[in-house]
mmCIF file of the N, C-alpha and C atoms, coordinates in Angstrom:
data_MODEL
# 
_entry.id   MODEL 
# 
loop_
_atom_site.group_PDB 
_atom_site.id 
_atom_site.type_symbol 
_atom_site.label_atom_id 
_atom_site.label_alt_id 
_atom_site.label_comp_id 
_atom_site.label_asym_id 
_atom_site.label_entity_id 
_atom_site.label_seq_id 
_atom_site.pdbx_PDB_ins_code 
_atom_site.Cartn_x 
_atom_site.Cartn_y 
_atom_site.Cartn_z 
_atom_site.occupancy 
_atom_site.B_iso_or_equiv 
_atom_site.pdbx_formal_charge 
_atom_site.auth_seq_id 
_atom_site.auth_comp_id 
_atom_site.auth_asym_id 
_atom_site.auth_atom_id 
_atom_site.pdbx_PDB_model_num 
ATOM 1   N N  . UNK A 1 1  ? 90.850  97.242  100.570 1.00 0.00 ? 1  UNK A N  1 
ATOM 2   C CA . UNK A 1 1  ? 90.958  96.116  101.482 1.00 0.00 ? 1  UNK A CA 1 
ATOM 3   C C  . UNK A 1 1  ? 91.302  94.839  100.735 1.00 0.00 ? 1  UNK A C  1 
ATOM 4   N N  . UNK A 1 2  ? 90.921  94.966  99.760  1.00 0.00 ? 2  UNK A N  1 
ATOM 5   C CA . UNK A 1 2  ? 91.067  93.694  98.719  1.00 0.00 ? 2  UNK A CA 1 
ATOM 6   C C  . UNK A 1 2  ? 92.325  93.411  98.466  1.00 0.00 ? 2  UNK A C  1 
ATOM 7   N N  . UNK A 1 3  ? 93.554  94.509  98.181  1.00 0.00 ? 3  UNK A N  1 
ATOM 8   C CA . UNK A 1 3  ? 94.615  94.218  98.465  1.00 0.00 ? 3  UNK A CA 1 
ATOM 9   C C  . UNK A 1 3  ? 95.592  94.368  98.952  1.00 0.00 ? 3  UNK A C  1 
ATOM 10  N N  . UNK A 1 4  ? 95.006  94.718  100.458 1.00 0.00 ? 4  UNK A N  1 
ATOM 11  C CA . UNK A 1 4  ? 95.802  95.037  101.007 1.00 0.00 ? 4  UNK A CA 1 
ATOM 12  C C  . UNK A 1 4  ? 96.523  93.969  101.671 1.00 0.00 ? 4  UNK A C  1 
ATOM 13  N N  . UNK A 1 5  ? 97.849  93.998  102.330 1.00 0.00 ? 5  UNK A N  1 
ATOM 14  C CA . UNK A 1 5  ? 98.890  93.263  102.353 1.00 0.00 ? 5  UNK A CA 1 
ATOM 15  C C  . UNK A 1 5  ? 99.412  92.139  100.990 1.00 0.00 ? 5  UNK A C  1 
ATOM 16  N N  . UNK A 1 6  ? 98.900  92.665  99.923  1.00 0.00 ? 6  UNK A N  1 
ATOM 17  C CA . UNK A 1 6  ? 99.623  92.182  98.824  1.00 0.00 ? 6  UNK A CA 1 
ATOM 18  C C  . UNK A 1 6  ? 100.711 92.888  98.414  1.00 0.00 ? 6  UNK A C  1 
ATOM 19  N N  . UNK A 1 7  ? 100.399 94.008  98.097  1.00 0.00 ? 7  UNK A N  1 
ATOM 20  C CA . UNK A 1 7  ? 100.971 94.717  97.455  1.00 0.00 ? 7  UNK A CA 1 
ATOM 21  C C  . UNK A 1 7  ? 101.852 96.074  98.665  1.00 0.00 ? 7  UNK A C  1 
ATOM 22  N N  . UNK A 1 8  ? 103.279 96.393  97.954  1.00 0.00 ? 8  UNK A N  1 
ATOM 23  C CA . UNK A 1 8  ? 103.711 97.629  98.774  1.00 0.00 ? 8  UNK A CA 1 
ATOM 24  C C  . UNK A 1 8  ? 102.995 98.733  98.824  1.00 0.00 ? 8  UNK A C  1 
ATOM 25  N N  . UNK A 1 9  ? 103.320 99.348  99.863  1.00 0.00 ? 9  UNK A N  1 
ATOM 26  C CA . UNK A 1 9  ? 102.576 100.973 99.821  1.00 0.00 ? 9  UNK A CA 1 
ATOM 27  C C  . UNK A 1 9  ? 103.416 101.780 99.310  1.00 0.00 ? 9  UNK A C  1 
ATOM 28  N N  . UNK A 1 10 ? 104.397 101.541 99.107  1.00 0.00 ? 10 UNK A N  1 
ATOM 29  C CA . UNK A 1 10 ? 105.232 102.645 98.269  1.00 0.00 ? 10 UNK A CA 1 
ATOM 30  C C  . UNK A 1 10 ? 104.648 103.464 97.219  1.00 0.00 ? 10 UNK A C  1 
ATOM 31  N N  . UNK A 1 11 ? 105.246 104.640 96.808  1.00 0.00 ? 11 UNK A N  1 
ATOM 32  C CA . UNK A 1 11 ? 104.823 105.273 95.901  1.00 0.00 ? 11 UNK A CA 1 
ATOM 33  C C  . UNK A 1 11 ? 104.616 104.980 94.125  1.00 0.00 ? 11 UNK A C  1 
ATOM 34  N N  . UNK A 1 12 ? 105.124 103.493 93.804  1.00 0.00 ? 12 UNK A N  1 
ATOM 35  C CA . UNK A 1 12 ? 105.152 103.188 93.064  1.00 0.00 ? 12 UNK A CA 1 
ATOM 36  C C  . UNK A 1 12 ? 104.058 102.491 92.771  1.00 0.00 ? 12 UNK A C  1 
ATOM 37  N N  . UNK A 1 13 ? 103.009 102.348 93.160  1.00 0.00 ? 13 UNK A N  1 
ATOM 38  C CA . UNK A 1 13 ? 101.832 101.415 93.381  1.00 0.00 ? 13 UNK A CA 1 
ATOM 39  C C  . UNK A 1 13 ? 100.663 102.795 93.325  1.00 0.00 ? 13 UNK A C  1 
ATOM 40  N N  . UNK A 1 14 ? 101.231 103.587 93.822  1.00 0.00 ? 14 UNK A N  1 
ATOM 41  C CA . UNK A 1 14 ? 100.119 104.733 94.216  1.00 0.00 ? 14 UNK A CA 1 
ATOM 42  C C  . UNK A 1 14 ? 99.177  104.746 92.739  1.00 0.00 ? 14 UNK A C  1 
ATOM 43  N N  . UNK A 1 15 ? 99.372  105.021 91.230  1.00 0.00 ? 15 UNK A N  1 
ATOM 44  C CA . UNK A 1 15 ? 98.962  104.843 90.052  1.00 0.00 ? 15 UNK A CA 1 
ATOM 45  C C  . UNK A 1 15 ? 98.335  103.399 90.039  1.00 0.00 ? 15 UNK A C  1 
ATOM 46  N N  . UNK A 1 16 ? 98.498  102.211 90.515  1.00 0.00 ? 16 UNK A N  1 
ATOM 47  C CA . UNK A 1 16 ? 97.697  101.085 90.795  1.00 0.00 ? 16 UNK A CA 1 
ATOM 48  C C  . UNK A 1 16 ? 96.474  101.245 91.423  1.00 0.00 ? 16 UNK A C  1 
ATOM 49  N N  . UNK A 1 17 ? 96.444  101.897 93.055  1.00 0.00 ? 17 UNK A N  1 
ATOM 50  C CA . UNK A 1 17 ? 95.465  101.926 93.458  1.00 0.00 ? 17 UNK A CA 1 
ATOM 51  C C  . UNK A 1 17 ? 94.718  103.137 93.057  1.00 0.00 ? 17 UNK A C  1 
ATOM 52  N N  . UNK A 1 18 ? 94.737  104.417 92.560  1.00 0.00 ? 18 UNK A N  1 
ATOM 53  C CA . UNK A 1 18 ? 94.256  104.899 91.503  1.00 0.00 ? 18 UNK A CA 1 
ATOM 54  C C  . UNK A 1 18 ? 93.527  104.445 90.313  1.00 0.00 ? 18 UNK A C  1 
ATOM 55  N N  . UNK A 1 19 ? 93.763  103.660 89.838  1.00 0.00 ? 19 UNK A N  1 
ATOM 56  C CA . UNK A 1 19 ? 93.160  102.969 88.969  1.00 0.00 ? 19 UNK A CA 1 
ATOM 57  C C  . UNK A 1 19 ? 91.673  101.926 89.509  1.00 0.00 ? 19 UNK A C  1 
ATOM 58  N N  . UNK A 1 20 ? 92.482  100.962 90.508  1.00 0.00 ? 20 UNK A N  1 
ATOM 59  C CA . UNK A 1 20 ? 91.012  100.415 91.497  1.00 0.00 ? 20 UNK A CA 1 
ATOM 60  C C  . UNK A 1 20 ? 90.102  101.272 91.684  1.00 0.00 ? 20 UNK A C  1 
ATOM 61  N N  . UNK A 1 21 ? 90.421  102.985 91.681  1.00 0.00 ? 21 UNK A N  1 
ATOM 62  C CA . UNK A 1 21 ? 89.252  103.075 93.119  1.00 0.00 ? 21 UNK A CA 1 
ATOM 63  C C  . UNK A 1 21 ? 88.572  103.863 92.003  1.00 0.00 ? 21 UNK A C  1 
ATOM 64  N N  . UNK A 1 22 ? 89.250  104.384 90.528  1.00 0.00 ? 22 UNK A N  1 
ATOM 65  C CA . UNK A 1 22 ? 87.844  104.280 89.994  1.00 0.00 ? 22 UNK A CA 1 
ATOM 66  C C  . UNK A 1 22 ? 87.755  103.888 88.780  1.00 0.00 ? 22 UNK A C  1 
ATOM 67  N N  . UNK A 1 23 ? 88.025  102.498 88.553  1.00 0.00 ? 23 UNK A N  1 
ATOM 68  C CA . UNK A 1 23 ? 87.352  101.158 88.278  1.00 0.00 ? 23 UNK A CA 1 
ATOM 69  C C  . UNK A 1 23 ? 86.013  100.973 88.945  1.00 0.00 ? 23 UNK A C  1 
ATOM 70  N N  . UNK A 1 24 ? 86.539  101.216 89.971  1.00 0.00 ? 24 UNK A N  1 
ATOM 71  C CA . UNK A 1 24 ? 85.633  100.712 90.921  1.00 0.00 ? 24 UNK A CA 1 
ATOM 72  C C  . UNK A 1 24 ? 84.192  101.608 91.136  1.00 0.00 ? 24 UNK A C  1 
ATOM 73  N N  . UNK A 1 25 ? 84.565  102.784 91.192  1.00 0.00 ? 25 UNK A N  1 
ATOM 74  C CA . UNK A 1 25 ? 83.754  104.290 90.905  1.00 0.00 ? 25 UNK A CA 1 
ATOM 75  C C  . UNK A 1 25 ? 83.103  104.208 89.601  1.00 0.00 ? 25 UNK A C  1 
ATOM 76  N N  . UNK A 1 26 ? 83.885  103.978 88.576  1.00 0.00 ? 26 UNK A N  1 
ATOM 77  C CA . UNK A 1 26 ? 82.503  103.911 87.218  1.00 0.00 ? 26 UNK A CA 1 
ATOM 78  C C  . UNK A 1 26 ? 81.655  102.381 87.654  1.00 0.00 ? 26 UNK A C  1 
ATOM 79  N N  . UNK A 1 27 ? 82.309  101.259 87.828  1.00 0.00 ? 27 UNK A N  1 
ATOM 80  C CA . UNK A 1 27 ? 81.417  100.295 88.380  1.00 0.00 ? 27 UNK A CA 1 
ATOM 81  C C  . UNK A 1 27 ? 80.099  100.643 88.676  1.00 0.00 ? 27 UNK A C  1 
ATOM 82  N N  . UNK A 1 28 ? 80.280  101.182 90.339  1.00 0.00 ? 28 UNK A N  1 
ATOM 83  C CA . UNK A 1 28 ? 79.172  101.429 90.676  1.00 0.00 ? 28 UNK A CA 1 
ATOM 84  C C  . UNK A 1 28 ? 78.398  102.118 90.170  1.00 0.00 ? 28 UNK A C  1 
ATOM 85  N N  . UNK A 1 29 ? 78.387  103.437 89.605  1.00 0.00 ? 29 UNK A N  1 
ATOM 86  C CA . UNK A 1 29 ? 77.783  104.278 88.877  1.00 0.00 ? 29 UNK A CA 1 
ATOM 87  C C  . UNK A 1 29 ? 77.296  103.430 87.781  1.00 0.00 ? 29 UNK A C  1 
ATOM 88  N N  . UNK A 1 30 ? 77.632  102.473 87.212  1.00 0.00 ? 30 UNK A N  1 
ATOM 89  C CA . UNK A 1 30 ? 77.066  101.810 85.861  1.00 0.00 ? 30 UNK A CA 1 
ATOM 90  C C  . UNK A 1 30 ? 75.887  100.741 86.958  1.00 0.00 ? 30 UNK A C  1 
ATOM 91  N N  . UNK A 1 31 ? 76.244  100.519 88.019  1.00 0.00 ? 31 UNK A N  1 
ATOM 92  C CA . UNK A 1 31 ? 74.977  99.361  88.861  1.00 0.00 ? 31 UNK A CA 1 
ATOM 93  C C  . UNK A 1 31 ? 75.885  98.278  88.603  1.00 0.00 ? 31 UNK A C  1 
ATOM 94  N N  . UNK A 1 32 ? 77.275  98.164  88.397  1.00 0.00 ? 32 UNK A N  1 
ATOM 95  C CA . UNK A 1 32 ? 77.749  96.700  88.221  1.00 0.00 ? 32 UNK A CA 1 
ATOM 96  C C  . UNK A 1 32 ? 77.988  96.253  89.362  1.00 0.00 ? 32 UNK A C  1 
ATOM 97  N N  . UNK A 1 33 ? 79.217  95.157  89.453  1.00 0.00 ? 33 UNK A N  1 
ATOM 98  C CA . UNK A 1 33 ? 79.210  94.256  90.763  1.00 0.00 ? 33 UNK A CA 1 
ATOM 99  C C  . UNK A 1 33 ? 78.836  93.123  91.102  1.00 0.00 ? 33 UNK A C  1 
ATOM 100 N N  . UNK A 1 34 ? 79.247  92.498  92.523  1.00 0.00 ? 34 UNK A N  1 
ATOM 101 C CA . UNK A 1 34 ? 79.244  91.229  92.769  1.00 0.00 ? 34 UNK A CA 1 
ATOM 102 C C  . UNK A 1 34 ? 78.063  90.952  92.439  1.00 0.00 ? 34 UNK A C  1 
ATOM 103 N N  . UNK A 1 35 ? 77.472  89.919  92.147  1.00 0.00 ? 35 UNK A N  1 
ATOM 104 C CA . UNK A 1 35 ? 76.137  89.279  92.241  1.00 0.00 ? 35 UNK A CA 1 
ATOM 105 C C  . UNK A 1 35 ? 75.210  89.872  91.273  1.00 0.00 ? 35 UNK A C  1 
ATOM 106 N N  . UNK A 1 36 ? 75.784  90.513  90.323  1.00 0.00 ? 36 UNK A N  1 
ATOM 107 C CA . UNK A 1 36 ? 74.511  91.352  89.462  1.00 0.00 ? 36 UNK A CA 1 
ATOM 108 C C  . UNK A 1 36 ? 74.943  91.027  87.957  1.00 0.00 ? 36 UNK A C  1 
ATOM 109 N N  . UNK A 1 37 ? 74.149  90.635  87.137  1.00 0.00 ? 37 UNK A N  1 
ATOM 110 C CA . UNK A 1 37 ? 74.405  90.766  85.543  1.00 0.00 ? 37 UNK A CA 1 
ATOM 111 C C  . UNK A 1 37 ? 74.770  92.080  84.719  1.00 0.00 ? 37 UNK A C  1 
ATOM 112 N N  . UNK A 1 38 ? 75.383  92.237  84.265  1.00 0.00 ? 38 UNK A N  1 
ATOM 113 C CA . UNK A 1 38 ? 75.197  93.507  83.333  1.00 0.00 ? 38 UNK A CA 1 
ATOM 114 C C  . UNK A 1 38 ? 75.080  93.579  81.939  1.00 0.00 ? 38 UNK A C  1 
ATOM 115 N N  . UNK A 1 39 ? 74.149  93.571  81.410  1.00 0.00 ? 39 UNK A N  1 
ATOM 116 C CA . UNK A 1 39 ? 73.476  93.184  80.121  1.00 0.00 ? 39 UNK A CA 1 
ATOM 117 C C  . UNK A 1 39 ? 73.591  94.163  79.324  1.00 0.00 ? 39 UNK A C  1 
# 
């Protein structure tokens, strides 16, 4: 949602949002994120 209507949906992006979703996936698993320190 974060970027959506930035960026095309084409298949050339597909390896972009791949990358977000797990970025985003070890994130959470580590407890990181908005509003939290990670020490």
């Amino acid at each position: 949602r974060g970027i959506s209507g930035n960026l095309c949906r084409c298949t050339g992006y597909q390896k972009i949002f791949d990358a977000i979703k797990l970025a985003a996936n070890r994130l959470s698993k580590k407890g990181g994120g908005r509003g939290e320190k990670n020490a």
